[in-house]
N, C-alpha and C positions, 0 to 999 in steps of 0.2 A: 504494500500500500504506500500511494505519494504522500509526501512531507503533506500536500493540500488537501487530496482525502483525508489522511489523518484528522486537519482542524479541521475540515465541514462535517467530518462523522463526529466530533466531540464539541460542534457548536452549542447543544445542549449545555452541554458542563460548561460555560463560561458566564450561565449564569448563575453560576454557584459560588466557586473560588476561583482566584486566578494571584498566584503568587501570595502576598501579603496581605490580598484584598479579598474581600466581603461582597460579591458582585450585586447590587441592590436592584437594579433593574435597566433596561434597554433604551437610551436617551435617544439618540440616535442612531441610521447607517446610512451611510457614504458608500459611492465608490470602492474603494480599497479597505476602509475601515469602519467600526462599528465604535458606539461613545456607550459607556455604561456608568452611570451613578453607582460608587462603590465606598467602601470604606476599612481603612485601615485597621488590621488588627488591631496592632500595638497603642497607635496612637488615635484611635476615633475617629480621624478624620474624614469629612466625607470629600469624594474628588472626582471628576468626572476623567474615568480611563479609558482611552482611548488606546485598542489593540485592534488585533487583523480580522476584516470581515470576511469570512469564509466565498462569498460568494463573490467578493472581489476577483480571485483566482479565473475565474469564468466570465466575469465582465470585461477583466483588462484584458486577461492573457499574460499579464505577469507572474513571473517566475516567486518561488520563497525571498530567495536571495534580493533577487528586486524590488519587491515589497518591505523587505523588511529595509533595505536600504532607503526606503521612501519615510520609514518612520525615525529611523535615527536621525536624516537630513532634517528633518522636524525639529525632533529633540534638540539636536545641535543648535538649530535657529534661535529658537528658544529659549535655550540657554544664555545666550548671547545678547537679551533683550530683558531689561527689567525696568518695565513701566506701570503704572495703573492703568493704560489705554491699555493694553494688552495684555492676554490673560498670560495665565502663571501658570510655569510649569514647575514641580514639586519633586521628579522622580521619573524615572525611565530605566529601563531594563527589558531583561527578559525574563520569565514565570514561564510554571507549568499549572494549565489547567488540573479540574478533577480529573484523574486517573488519564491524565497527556503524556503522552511521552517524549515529546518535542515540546522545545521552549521556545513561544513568540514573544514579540517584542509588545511593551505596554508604553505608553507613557499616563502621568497621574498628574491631572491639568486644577486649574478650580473650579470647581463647580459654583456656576452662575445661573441661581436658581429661575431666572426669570426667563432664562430661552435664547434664542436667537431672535434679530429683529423683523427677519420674513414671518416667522409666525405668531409675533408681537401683532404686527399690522395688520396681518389675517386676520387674526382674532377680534384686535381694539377697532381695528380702525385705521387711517393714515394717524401720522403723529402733528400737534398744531405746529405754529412756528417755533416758540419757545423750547420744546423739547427737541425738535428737528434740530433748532442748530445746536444747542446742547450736545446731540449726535455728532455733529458734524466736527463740531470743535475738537471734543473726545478722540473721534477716530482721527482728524488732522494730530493731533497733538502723537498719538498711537503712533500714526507713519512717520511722522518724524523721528521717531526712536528709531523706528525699524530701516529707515534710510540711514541716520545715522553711525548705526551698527555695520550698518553697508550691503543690505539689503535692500530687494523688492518682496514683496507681498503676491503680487500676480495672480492673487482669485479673490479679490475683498468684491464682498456681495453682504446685501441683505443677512442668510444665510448664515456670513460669517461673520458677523458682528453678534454678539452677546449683549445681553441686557442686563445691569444688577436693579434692584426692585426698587435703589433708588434715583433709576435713571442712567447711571454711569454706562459709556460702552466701551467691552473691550472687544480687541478684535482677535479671532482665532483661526486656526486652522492653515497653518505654516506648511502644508502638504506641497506645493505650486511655486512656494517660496524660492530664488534664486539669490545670489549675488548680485549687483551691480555690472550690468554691460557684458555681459552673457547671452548668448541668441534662445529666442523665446524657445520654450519645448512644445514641440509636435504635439499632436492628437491630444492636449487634455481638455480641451473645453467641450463643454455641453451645451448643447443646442436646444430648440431656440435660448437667446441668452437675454440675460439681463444687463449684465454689467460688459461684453466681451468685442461688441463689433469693430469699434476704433485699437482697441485693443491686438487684434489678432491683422489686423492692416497696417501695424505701427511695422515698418518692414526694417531689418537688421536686428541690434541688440535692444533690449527691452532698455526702460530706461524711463525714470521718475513721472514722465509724462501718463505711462501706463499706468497705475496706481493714481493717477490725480484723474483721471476720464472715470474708474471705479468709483471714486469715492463719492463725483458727484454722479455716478447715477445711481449710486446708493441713496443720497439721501433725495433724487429724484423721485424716488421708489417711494418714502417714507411720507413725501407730501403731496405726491399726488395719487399711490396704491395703484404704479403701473408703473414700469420699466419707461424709458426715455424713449428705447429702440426694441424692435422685435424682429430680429431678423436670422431666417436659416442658414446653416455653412454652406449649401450650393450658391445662396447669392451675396455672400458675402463680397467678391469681386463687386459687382456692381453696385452696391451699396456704396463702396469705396470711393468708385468713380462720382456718382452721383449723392455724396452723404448734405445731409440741410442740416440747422439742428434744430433739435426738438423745442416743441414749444415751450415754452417759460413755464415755471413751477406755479407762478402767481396767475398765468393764464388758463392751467388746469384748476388751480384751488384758488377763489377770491379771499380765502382768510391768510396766501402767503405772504410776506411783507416782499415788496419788489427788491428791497436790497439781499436779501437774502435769494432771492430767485437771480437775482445779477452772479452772485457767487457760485451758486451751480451750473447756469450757463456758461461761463468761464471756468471750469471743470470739466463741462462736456463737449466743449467744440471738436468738432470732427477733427481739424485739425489740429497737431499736436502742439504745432509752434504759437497754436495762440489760446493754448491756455497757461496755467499759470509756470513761471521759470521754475519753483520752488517750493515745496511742504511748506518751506517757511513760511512764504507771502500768504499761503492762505491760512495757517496759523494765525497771523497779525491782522488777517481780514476778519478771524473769527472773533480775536480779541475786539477788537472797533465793533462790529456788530453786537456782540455782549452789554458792552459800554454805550449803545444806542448811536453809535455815531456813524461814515460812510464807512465804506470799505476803502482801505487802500488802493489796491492793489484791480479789483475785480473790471474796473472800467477800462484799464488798458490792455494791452495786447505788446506781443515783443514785435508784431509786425506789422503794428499800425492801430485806428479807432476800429475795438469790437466790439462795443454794450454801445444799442440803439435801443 
């Protein structure tokens, strides 16, 4: 029997023990991976672990080796990143399930009881403006670590933003995550997309710009409860050619403040050279908007007038 049968015939068992942990119950599954609310023996702790979805095996077609090298790249990132905007990682290794005989890989992240923000919104509703940029600022603030560590993020969605119950967002799911100036990798996005069109058009090395088009149709998503763009991988070419951009945040919802809709339109422009140069600028745009004043930064363009 393969290393993969092996864990799909003992997926059972992983909701029982897994290593040092108390498997509580099934938060999520991913692609490649499966999220479980668990808790530590020793120390009580509760933490959401994230180890190998069995049925990833048959979805990617990657190997053990490969996947497991997908979680440690994780872990590593991770490690390398200690902010509030972004969740926390506790612990990583390898365990054996009940009666496993192979050891996969876990990591033990924090469990942030409120969710993700795609099923926040499901649930509540779009979020107003106040908490929107609240969002927005959190996860700016988030990339800036993660840029500055010397990373990209490369799948921030909805999805992957967390929620704590007092609002705070961190962002997760380092799976995608690359270096800085690295050429984008093949085949992982999923279609139709929400956050991905400009994205996967950004042609050579990925590059600060990809994470700032993310961020704002993330919280395009949040104020209006619909992606900016819908578009499938066969026509993604022509999209390219012919991309507009979406209509303003404040033209789908009349309760969004236009300056704040100025800031996500200057996150999402098709083109890359005219949104913003830097996590930073929109940082200090979030700060001014906080503070009730304009934006810095959002009205210009590096290549000319682009807020009408």
């Amino acid at each position: 029997m393969s290393t993969a049968e092996h864990i799909n015939e003992k997926v059972a068992d992983l909701r029982r023990t897994l290593g040092m942990y108390r498997l509580v119950r099934i938060i999520s599954e991913g692609a490649t991976g499966v999220v479980l609310e668990a808790e530590h023996w020793t120390l009580g702790r509760r933490v959401a672990l994230k180890t190998f979805n069995p049925k990833g095996f048959e979805r990617t077609g990657m190997r053990v080796a490969e996947l497991t090298e997908v979680f440690l790249h994780e872990a590593r990132i991770l490690g390398a990143i200690d902010h509030p905007n972004v969740v926390a990682i506790f612990d990583a290794g390898f365990a054996r399930g009940h009666e496993m005989s192979v050891e996969i890989p876990y990591l033990a992240l924090r469990l942030v009881a409120n969710g993700d923000l795609s099923t926040f919104v499901q649930q509540r509703g779009r979020l107003d403006g106040d908490a929107a940029l609240r969002v927005l600022s959190g996860c700016a603030h988030g990339l800036r670590a993660v840029h500055a560590a010397g990373f990209l993020h490369c799948d921030l969605k909805p999805a992957n933003v967390l929620i704590e119950v007092d609002g705070t967002p961190r962002i997760s799911d380092f799976s995608a995550a690359m270096p800085k100036g690295l050429p984008p990798r093949q085949g992982g996005w999923s279609v139709p997309v929400v956050t991905s069109p400009p994205n996967m058009c950004c042609h050579g090395a990925s590059n600060v710009a990809t994470d700032l088009y993310a961020l704002g149709a993330t919280l395009y998503y949040v104020l209006t409860g619909k992606p900016p763009y819908q578009v499938e991988l066969h026509d993604l070419v022509t999209w390219a050619e012919n991309a507009t951009a979406a209509p303003a945040p404040h033209l789908e919802n009349s309760a969004v403040d236009s300056r704040l809709s100025q800031v996500v339109m200057r996150l999402l422009s098709p083109n890359p050279q005219q949104r913003y140069s830097s996590i930073d600028e929109v940082v200090e745009d979030c700060d001014h908007l906080l503070a009730g004043r304009q934006p810095a930064h959002a009205a210009r363009s590096r290549t000319g007038f682009f807020w009408r």
